[in-house]
TORSE-140261 format. One record per residue: x, y, z of N, C-alpha, C in turn; residue number from 1. Coordinates in Angstrom, 2 decimals. Example, Ala and Ser with C-alpha at 12.3 -4.5 7.8 and 13.67 -1.06 7.14 Angstrom:
2
<rec n_X="13.19" n_Y="-5.69" n_Z="7.80" ca_X="12.30" ca_Y="-4.50" ca_Z="7.80" c_X="13.20" c_Y="-3.30" c_Z="7.80" i="1"/>
<rec n_X="12.85" n_Y="-2.25" n_Z="7.08" ca_X="13.67" ca_Y="-1.06" ca_Z="7.14" c_X="12.90" c_Y="0.03" c_Z="7.87" i="2"/>
This chain:
120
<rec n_X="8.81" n_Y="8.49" n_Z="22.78" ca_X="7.62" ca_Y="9.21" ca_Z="23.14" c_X="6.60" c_Y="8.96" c_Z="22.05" i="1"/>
<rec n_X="5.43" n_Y="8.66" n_Z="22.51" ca_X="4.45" ca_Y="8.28" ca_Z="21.52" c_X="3.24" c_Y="9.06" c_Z="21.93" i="2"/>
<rec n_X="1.91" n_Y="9.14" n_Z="21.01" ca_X="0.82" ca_Y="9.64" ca_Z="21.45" c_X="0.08" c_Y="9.44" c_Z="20.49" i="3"/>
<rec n_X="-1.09" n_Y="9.02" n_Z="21.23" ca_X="-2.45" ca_Y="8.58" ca_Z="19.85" c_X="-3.30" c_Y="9.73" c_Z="19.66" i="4"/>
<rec n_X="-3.72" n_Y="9.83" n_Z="18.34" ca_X="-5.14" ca_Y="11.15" ca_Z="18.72" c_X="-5.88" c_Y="10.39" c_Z="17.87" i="5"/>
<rec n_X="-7.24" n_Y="10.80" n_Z="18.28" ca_X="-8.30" ca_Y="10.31" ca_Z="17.61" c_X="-9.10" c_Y="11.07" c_Z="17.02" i="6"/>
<rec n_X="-9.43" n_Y="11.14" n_Z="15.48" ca_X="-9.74" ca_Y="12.23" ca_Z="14.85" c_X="-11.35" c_Y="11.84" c_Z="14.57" i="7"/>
<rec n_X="-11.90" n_Y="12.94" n_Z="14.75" ca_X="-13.52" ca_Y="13.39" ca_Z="14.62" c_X="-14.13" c_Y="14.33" c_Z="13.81" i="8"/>
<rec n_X="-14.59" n_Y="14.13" n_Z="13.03" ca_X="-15.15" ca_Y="15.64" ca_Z="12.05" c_X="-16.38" c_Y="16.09" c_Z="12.98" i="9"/>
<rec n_X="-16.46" n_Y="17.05" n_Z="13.11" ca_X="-17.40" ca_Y="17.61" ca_Z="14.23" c_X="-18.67" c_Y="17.53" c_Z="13.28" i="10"/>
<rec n_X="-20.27" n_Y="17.00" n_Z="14.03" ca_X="-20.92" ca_Y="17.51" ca_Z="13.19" c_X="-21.94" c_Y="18.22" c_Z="13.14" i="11"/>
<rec n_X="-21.73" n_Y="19.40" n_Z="14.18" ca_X="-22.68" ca_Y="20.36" ca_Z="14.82" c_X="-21.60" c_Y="21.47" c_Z="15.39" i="12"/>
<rec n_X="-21.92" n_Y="22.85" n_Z="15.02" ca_X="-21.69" ca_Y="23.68" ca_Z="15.88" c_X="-20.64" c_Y="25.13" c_Z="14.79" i="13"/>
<rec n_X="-19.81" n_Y="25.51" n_Z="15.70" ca_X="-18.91" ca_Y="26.46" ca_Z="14.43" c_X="-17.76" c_Y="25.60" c_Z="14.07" i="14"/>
<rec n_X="-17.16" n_Y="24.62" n_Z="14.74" ca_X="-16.43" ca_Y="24.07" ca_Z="14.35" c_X="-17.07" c_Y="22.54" c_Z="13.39" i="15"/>
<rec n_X="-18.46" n_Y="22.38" n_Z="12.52" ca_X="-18.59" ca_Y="21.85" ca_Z="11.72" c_X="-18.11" c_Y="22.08" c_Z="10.49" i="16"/>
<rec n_X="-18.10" n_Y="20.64" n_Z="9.77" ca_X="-17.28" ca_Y="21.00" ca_Z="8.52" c_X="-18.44" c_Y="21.32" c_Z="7.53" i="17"/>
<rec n_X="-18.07" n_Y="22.02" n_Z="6.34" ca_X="-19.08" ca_Y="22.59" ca_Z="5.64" c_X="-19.66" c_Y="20.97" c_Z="4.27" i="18"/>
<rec n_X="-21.12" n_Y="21.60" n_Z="4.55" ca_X="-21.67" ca_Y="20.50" ca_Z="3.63" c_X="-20.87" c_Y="19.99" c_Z="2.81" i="19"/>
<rec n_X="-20.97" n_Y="18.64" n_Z="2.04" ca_X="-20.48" ca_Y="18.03" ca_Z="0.83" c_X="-21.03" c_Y="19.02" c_Z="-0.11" i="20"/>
<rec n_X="-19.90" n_Y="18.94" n_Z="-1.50" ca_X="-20.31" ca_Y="19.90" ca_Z="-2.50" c_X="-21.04" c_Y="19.22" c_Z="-3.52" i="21"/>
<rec n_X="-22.15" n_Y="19.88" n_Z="-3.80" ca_X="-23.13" ca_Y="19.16" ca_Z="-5.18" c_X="-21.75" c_Y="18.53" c_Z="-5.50" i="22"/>
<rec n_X="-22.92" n_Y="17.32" n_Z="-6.45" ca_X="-21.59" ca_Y="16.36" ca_Z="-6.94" c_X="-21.28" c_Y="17.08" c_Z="-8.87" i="23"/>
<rec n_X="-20.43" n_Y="16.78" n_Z="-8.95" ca_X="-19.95" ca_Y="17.15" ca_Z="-10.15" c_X="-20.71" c_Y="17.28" c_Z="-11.45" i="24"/>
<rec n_X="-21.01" n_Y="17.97" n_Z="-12.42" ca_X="-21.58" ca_Y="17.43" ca_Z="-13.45" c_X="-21.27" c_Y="18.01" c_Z="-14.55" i="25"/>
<rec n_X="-21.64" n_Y="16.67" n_Z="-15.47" ca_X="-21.11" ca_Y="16.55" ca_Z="-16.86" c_X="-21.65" c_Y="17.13" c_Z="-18.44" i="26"/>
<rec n_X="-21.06" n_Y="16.69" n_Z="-18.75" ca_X="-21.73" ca_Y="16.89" ca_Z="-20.10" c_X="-22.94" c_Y="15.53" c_Z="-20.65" i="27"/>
<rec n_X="-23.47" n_Y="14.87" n_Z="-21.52" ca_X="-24.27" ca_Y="14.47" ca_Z="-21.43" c_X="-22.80" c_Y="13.45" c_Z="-22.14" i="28"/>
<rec n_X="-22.63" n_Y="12.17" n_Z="-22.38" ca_X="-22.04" ca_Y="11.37" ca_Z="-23.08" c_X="-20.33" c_Y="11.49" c_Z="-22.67" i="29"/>
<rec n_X="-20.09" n_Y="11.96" n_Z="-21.48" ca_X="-18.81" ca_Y="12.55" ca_Z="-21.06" c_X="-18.76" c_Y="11.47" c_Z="-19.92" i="30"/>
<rec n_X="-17.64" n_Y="11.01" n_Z="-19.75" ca_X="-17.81" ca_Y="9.71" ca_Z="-18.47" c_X="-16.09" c_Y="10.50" c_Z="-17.87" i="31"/>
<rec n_X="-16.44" n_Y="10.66" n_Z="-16.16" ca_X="-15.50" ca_Y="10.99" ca_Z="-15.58" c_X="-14.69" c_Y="9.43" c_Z="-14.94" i="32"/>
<rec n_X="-13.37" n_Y="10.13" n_Z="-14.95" ca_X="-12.12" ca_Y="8.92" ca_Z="-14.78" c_X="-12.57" c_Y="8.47" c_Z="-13.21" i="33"/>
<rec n_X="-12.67" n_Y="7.61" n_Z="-12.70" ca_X="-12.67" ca_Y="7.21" ca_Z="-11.54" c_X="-11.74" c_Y="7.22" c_Z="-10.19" i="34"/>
<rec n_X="-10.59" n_Y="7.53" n_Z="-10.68" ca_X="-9.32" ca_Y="7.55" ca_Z="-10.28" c_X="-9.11" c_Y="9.16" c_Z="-10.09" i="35"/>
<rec n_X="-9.09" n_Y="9.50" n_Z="-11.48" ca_X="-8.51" ca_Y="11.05" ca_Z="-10.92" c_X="-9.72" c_Y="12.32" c_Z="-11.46" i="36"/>
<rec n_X="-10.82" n_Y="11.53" n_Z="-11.47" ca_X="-11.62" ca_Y="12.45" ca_Z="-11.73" c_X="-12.32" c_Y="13.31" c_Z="-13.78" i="37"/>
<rec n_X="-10.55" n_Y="13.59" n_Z="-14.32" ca_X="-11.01" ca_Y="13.60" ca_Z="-15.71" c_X="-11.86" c_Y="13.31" c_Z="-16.65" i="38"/>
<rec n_X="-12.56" n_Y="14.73" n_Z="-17.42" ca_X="-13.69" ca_Y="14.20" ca_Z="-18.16" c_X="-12.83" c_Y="13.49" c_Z="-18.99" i="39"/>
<rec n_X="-13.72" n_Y="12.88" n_Z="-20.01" ca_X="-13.53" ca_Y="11.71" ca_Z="-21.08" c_X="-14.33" c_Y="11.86" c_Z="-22.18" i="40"/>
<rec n_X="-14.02" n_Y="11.51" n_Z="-23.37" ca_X="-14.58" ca_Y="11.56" ca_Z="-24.67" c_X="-15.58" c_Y="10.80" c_Z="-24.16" i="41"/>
<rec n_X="-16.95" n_Y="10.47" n_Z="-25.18" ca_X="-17.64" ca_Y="9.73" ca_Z="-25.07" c_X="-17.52" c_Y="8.43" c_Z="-25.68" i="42"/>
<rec n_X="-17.05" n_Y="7.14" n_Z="-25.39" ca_X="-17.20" ca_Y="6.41" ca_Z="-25.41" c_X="-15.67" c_Y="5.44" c_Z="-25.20" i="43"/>
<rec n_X="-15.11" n_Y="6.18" n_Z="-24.71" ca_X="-13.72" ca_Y="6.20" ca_Z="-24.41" c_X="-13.82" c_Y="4.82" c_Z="-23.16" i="44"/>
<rec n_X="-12.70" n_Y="4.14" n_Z="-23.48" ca_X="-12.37" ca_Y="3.07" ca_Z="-22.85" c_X="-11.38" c_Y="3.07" c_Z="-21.53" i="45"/>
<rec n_X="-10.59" n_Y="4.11" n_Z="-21.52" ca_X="-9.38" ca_Y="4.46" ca_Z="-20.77" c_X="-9.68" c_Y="6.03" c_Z="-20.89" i="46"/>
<rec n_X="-9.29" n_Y="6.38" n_Z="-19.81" ca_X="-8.83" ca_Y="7.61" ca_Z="-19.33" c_X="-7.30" c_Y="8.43" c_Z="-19.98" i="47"/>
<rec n_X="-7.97" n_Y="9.74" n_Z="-20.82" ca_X="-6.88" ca_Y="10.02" ca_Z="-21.44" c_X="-6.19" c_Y="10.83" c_Z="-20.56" i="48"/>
<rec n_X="-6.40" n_Y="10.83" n_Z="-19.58" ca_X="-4.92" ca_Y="11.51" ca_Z="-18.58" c_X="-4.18" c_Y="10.46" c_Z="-17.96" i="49"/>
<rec n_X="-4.88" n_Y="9.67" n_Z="-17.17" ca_X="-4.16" ca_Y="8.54" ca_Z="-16.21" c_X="-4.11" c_Y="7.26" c_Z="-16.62" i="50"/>
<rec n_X="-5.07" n_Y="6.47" n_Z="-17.99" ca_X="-4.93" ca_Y="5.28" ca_Z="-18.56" c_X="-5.87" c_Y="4.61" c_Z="-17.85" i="51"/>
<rec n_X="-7.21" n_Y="5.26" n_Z="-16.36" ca_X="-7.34" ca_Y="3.82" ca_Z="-15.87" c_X="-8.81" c_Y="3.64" c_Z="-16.50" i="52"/>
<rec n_X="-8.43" n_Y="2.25" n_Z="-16.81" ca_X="-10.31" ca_Y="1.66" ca_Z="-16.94" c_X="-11.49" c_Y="3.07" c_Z="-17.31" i="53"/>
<rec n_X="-12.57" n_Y="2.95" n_Z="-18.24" ca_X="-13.27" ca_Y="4.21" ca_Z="-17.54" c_X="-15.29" c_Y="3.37" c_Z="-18.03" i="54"/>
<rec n_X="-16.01" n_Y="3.55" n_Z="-16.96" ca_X="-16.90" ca_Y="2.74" ca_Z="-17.67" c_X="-18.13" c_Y="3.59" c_Z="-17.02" i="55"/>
<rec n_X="-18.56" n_Y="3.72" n_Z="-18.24" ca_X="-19.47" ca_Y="5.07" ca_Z="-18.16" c_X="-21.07" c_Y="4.25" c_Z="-17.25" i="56"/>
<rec n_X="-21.00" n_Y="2.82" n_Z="-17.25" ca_X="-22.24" ca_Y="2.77" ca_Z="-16.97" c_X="-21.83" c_Y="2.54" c_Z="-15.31" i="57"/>
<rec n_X="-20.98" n_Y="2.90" n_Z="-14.86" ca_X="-20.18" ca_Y="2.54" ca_Z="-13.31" c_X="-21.38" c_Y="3.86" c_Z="-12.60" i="58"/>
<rec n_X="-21.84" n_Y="3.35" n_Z="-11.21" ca_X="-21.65" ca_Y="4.70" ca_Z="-10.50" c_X="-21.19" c_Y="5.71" c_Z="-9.85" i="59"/>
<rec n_X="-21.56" n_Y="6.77" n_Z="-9.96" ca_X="-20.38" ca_Y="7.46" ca_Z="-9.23" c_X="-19.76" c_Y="6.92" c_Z="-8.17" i="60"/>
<rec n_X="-18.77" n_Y="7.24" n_Z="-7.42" ca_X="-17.92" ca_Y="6.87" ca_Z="-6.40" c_X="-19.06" c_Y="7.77" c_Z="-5.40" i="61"/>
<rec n_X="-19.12" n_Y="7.33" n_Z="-3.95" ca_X="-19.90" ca_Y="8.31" ca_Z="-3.24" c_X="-18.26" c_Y="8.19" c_Z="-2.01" i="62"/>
<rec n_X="-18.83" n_Y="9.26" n_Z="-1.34" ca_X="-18.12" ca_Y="10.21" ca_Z="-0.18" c_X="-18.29" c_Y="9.29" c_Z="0.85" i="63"/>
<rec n_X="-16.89" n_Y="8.91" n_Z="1.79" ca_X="-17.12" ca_Y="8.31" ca_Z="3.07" c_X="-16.39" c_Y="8.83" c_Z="4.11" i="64"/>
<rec n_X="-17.06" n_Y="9.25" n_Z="5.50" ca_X="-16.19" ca_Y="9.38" ca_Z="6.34" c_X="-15.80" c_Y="8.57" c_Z="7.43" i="65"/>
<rec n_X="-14.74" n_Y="8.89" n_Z="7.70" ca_X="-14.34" ca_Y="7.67" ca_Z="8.80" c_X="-13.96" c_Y="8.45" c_Z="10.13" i="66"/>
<rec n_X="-13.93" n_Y="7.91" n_Z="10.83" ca_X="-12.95" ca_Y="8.29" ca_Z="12.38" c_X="-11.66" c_Y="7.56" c_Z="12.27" i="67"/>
<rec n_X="-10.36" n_Y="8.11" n_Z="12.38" ca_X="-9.11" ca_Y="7.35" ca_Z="12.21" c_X="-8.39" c_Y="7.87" c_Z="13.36" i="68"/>
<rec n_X="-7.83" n_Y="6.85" n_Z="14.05" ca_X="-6.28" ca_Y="7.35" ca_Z="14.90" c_X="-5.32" c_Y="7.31" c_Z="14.31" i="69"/>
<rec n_X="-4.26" n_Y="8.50" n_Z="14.68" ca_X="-3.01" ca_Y="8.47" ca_Z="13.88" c_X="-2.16" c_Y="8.47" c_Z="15.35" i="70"/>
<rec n_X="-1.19" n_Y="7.50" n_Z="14.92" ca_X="-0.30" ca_Y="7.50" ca_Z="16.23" c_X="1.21" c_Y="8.08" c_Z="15.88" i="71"/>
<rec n_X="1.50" n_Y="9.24" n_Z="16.63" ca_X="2.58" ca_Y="9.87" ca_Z="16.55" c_X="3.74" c_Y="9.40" c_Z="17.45" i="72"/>
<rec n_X="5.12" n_Y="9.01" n_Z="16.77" ca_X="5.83" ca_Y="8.60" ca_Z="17.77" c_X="7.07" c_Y="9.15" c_Z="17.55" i="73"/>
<rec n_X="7.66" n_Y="9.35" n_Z="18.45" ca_X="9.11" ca_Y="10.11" ca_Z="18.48" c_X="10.41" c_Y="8.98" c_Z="18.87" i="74"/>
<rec n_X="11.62" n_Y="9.08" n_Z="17.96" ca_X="12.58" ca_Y="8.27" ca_Z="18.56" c_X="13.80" c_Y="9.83" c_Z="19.27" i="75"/>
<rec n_X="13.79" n_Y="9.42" n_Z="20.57" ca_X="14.68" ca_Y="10.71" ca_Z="21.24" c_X="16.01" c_Y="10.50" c_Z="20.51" i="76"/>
<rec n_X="16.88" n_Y="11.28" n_Z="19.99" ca_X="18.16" ca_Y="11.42" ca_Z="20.10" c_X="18.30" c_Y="10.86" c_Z="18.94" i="77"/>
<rec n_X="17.26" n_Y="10.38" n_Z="17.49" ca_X="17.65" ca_Y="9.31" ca_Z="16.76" c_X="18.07" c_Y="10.87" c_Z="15.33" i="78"/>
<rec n_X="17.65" n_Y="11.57" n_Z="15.48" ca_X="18.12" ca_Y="12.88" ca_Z="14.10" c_X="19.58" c_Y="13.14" c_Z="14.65" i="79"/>
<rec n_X="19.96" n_Y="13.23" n_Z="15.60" ca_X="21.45" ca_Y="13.49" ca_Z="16.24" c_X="22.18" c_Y="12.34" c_Z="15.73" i="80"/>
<rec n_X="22.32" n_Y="11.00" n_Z="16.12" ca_X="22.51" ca_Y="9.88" ca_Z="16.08" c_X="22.36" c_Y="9.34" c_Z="14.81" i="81"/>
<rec n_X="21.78" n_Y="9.99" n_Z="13.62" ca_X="21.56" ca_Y="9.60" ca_Z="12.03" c_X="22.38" c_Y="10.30" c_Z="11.04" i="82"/>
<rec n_X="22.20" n_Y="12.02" n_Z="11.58" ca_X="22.27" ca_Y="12.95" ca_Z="11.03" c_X="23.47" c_Y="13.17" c_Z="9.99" i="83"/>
<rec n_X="25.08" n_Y="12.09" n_Z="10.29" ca_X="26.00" ca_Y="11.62" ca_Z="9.88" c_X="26.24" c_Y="10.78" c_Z="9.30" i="84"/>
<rec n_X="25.14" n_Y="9.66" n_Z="9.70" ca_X="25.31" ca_Y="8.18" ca_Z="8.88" c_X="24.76" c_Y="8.22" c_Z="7.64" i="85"/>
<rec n_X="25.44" n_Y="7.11" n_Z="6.85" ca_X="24.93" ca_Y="6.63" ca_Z="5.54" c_X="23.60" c_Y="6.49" c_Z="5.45" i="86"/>
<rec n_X="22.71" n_Y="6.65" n_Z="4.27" ca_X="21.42" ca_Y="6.11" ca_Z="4.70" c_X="21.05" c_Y="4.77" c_Z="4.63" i="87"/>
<rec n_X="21.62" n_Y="3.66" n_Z="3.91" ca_X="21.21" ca_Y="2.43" ca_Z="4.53" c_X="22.01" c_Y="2.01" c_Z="5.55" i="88"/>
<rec n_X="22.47" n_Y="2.69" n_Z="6.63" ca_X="22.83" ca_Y="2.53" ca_Z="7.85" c_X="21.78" c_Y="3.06" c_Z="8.38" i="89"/>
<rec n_X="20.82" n_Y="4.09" n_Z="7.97" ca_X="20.05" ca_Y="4.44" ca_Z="9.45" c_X="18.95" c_Y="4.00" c_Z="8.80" i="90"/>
<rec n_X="18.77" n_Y="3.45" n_Z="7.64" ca_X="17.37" ca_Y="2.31" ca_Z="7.12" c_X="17.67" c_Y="1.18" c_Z="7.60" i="91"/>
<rec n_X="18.93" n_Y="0.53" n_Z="7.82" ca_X="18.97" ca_Y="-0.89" ca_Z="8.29" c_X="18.64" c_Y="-0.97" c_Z="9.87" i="92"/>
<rec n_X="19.28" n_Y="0.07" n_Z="10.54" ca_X="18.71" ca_Y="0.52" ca_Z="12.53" c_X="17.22" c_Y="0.79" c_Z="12.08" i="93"/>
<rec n_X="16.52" n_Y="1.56" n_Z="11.27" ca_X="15.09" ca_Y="1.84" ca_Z="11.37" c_X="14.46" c_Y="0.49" c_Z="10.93" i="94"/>
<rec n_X="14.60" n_Y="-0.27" n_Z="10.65" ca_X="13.46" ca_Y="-1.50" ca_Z="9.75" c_X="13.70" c_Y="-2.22" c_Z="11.00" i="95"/>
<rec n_X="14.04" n_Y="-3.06" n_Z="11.66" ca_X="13.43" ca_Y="-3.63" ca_Z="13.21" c_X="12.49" c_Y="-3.14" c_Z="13.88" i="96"/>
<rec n_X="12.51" n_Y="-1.68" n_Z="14.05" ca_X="11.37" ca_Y="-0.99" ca_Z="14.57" c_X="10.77" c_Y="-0.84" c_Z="14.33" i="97"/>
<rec n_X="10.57" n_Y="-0.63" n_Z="12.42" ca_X="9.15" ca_Y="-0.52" ca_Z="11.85" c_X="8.27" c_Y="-1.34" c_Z="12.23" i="98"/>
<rec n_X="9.48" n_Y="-2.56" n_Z="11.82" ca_X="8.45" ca_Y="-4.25" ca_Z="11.45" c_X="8.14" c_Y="-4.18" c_Z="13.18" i="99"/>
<rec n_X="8.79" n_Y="-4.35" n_Z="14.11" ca_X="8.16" ca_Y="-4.40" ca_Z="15.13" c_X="6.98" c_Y="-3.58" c_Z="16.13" i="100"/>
<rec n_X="6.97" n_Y="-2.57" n_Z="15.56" ca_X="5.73" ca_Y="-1.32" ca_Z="15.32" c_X="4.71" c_Y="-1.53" c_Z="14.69" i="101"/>
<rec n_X="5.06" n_Y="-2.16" n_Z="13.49" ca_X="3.80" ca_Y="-2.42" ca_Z="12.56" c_X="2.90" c_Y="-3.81" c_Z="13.47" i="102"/>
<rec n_X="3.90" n_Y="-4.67" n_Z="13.25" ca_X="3.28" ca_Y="-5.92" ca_Z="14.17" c_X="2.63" c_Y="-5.60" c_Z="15.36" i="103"/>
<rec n_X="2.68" n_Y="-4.74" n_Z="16.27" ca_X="2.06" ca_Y="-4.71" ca_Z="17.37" c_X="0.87" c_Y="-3.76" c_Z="17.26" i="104"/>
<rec n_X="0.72" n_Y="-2.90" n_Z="16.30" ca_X="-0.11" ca_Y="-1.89" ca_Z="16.17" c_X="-1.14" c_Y="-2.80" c_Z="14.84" i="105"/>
<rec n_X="-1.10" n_Y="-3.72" n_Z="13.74" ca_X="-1.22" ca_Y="-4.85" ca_Z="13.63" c_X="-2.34" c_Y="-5.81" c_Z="13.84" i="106"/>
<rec n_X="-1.77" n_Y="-6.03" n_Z="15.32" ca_X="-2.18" ca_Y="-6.90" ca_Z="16.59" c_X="-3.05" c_Y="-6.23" c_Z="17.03" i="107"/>
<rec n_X="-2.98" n_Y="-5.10" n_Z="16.90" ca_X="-4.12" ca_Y="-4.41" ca_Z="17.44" c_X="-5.74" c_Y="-4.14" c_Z="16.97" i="108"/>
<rec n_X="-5.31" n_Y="-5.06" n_Z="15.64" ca_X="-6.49" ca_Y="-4.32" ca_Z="14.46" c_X="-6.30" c_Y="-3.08" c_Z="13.88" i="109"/>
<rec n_X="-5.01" n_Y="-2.11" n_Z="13.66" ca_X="-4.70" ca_Y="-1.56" ca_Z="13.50" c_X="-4.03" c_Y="-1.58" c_Z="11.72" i="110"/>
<rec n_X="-4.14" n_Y="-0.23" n_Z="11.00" ca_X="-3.36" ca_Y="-0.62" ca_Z="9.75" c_X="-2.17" c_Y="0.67" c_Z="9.89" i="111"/>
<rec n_X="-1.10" n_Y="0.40" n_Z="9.18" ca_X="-0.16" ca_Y="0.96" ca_Z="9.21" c_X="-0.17" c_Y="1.19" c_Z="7.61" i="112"/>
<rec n_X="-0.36" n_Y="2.96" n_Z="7.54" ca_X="-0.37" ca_Y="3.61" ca_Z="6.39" c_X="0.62" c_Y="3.59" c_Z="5.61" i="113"/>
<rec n_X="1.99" n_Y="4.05" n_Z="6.60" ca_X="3.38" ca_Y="4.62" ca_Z="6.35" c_X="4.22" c_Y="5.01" c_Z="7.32" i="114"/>
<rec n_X="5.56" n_Y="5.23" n_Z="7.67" ca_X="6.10" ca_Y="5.95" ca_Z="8.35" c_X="6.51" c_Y="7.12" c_Z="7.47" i="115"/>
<rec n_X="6.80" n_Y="8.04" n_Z="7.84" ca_X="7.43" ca_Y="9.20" ca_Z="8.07" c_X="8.83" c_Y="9.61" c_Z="8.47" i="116"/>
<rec n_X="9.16" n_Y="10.63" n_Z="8.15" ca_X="10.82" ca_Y="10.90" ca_Z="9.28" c_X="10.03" c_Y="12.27" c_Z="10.06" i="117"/>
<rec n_X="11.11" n_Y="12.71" n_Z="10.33" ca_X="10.57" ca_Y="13.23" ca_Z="11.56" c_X="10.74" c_Y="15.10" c_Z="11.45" i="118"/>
<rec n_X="9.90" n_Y="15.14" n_Z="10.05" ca_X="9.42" ca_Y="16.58" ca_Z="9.75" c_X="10.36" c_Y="17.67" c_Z="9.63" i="119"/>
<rec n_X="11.90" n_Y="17.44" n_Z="9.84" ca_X="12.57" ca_Y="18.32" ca_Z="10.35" c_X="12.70" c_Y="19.42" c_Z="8.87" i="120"/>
């Protein structure tokens, strides 16, 4: 069982999402990490929380939204049918399906984020 939804940020009405928030601000000579956000000494080369790159004359990152489908799919009977086995027994039955899931969704112009198990 499968099912696509197609996601929309509404952008009128009560179900709109609330404005973007002023953007962040700094201290004067303080350069935020790009990655995870962290202020930074001034003149700092790397990010002293996460290590990445930090270059103060960069511009900010700006905000993008997208429309994305996420396709939900169910294998019937496969948590019954696993629920006992080894796990590279039910990774070696699951990887045919991925790869053949991924490829067709793929084919589609489609990107494949990740799978999931099945929330239980």
């Amino acid at each position: 069982m499968c099912g696509l939804a197609t996601l929309r940020a509404p952008t009128s009405g009560s179900d709109a999402l609330p404005p973007s928030p002023a953007p962040r601000r700094t201290l004067p000579g303080v350069s935020l990490c790009p990655a995870c956000g962290h202020e930074n000494q001034a003149g700092a080369n790397f990010c002293s929380k996460c290590g990445t790159p930090v270059d103060a004359t960069a511009p900010a990152q700006r905000e993008e939204r997208k429309v994305v489908s996420v396709l939900f799919c169910d294998l019937v009977g496969f948590t019954a049918a696993s629920e006992h086995a080894d796990p590279e027994d039910v990774r070696a039955r699951l990887r045919p399906y991925h790869a053949q899931l991924q490829q067709v969704i793929e084919g589609h112009g489609g990107t494949v984020e990740k799978f999931v198990g099945d929330g239980r």
